[in-house]
N, C-alpha and C positions, 0 to 999 in steps of 0.2 A: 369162819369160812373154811379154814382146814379140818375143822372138824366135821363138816358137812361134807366136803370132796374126802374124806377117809371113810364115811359112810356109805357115799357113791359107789366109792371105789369096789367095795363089798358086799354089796347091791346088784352089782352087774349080771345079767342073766339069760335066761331064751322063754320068752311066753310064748302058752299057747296061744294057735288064733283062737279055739273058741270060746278064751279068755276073756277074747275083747267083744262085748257085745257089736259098738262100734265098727271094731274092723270087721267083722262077720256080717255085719249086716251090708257094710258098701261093698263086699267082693257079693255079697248075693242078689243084689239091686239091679245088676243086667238081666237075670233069669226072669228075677219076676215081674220085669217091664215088660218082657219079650221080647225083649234086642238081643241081639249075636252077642254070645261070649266071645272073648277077648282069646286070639289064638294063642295067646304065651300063657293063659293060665286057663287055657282049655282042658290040661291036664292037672290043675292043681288039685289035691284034697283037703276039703275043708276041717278032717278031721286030725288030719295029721299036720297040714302044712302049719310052720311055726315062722316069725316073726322077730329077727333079732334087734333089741333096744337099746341102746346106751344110755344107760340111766348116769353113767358118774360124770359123764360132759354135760348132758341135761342139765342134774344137780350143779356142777360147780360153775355152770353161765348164771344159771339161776343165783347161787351165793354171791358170786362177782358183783353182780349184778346189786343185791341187795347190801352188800359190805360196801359200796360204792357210795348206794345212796343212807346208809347208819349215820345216825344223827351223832353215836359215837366215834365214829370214825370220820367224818368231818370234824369233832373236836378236840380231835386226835392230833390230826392233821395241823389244826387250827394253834394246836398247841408248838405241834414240831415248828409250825413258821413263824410263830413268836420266838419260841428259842433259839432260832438259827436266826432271824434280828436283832435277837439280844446278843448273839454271839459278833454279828456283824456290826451290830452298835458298839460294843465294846470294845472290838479291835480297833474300826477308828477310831474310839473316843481315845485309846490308847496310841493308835498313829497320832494323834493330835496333841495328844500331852507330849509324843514322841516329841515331835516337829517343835513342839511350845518350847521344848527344856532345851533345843536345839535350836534352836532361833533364840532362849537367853544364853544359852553358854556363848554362842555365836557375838552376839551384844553385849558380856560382860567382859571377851576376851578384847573388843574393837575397844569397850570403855577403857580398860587395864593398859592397851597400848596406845590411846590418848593419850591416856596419861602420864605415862612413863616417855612418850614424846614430849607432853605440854611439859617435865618433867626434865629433861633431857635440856632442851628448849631453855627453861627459868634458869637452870644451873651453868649453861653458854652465856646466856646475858649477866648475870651473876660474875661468873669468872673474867670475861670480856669489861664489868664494871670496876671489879679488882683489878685487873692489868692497866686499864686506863687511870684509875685512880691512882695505883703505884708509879705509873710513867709521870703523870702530874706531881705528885709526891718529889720524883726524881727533877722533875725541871726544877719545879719551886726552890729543891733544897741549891740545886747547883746554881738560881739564878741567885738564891741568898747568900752561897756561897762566893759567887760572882762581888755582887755586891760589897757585901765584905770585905773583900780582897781590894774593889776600889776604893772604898772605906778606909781602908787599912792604906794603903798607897798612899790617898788623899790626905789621910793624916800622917803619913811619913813624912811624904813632900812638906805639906806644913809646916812639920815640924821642925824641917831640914832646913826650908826657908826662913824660918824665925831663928832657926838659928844662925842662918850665914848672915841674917839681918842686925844680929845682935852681939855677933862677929864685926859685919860691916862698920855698927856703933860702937861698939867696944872700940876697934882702928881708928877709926874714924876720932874717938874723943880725946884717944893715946895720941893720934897727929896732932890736933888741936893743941893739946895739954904742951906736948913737943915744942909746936911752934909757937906757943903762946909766950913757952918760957926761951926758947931765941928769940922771938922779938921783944920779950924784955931784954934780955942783956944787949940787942940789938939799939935800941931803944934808947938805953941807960949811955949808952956806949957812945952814941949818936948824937948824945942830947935834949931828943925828942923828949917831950912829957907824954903826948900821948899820937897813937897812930894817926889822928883826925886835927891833930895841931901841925900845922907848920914849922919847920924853921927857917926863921929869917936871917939873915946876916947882910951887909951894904945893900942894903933895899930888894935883893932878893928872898926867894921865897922857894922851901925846896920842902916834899913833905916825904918821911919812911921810906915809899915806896919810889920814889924817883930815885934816892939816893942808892936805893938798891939797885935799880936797873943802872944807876950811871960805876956800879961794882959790880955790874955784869956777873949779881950771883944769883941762880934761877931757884935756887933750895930760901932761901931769904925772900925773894920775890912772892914763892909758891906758901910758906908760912906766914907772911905778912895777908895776904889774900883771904887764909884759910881763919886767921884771926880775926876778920872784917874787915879788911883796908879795902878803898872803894878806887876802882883802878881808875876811874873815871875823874878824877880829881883832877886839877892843872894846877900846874908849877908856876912862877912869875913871869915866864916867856910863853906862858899858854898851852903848855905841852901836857898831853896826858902821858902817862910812864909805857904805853906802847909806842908813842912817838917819839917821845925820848930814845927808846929802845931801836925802833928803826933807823933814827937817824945817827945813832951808836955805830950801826952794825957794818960792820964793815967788812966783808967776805964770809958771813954767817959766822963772825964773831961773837953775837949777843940770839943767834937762833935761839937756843934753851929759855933765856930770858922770854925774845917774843911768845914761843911756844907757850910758857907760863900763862903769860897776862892774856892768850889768845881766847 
């Protein structure tokens, strides 16, 4: 097409009229009808008057025209608007991958802070299971400690008490042993064979323990007792040795005595 309108262009010129068969014949078509010329080209000469033509605008409507409808030139075209789809398929395809690796970073950054939440999270329960565990730890040991210590108490006392007990009988046997050997010399001394015989003399009847209360002595009284003597026993006037004793007593004379046998 450019090469044709540069042709045009060079082309441009002035023809004669009687160049043109055509034009010479329609300006001389009133005469030989016999109709009136035409008053504006009443004066014209058909030999000289000339005709100016634009041949390069002619020519390049004409190229336009025919580049328009080029079967190369639609698949020119045809060509350019695939490439400009491929070019516009591509950039989305590339926004899309954009968008894709943007929406994963997007979702691996959410996974990564799950995780280090659900993460965060395990090691509070975790710690939380430690400290519970050690405060348990802490009771148990104090209550074993506790224990222990009543433990330990329990078996002092115990042990404090078997011994005041074994104290108590130790005393307790050293009394005995004490009074057993006074109321033998007591005994010997008396007459008596034994604590649980009588003695008799002109048809009365007097046993150990009477004759200690009628000697108003309460330490002989308290070791005859402690030897087995049975307070309960009567004399040949029917008297047990606290009656004897009361009716002894005369302005708490024989108290210690009764006190004794009480």
């Amino acid at each position: 097409a450019q090469a044709i309108l540069a042709q045009a262009q060079n082309q441009q010129g002035i023809f004669p009229h009687h160049s043109s068969n055509r034009l010479a014949s329609r300006s001389l078509t009133p005469a030989v009808m016999g109709q009136s010329e035409c008053k504006g080209c009443s004066t014209s000469d058909a030999t000289t008057d000339t005709v100016k033509v634009n041949v390069g605008v002619t020519l390049l409507a004409d190229a336009a025209g025919a580049a328009q409808t080029s079967p190369k030139h639609q698949a020119a075209e045809e060509q350019l608007r695939c490439r400009e789809e491929e070019v516009k398929e591509k950039q989305l395809q590339q926004e899309r991958e954009e968008e894709e690796r943007r929406r994963q970073k997007a979702e691996e950054q959410q996974r990564l802070e799950r995780e280090r939440a659900e993460e965060q999270l395990r090691l509070e329960h975790v710690r939380a299971a430690e400290a519970q565990a050690r405060e348990e730890q802490c009771l148990r040991e104090k209550a074993e400690l506790a224990e222990c210590e009543v433990a330990e108490r329990v078996t002092a006392e115990e042990a404090t008490r078997r011994a005041e007990d074994e104290r108590k009988r130790a005393a307790e046997e050293q009394a005995r042993k004490e009074a057993q050997e006074k109321v033998d010399v007591f005994l010997k001394a008396k007459g008596f064979k034994t604590m649980s015989m009588p003695r008799t003399s002109c048809f009365t009847a007097s046993y150990p323990l009477h004759v200690a209360v009628q000697e108003n002595n309460a330490g002989l009284v308290s070791a005859l007792l402690l030897s087995g003597a049975d307070k309960k026993v009567k004399n040949s006037t029917g008297k047990t040795p606290l009656e004897a004793a009361e009716k002894l007593n005369k302005k708490g004379s024989h108290a210690a005595v009764m006190a004794a046998l009480g």
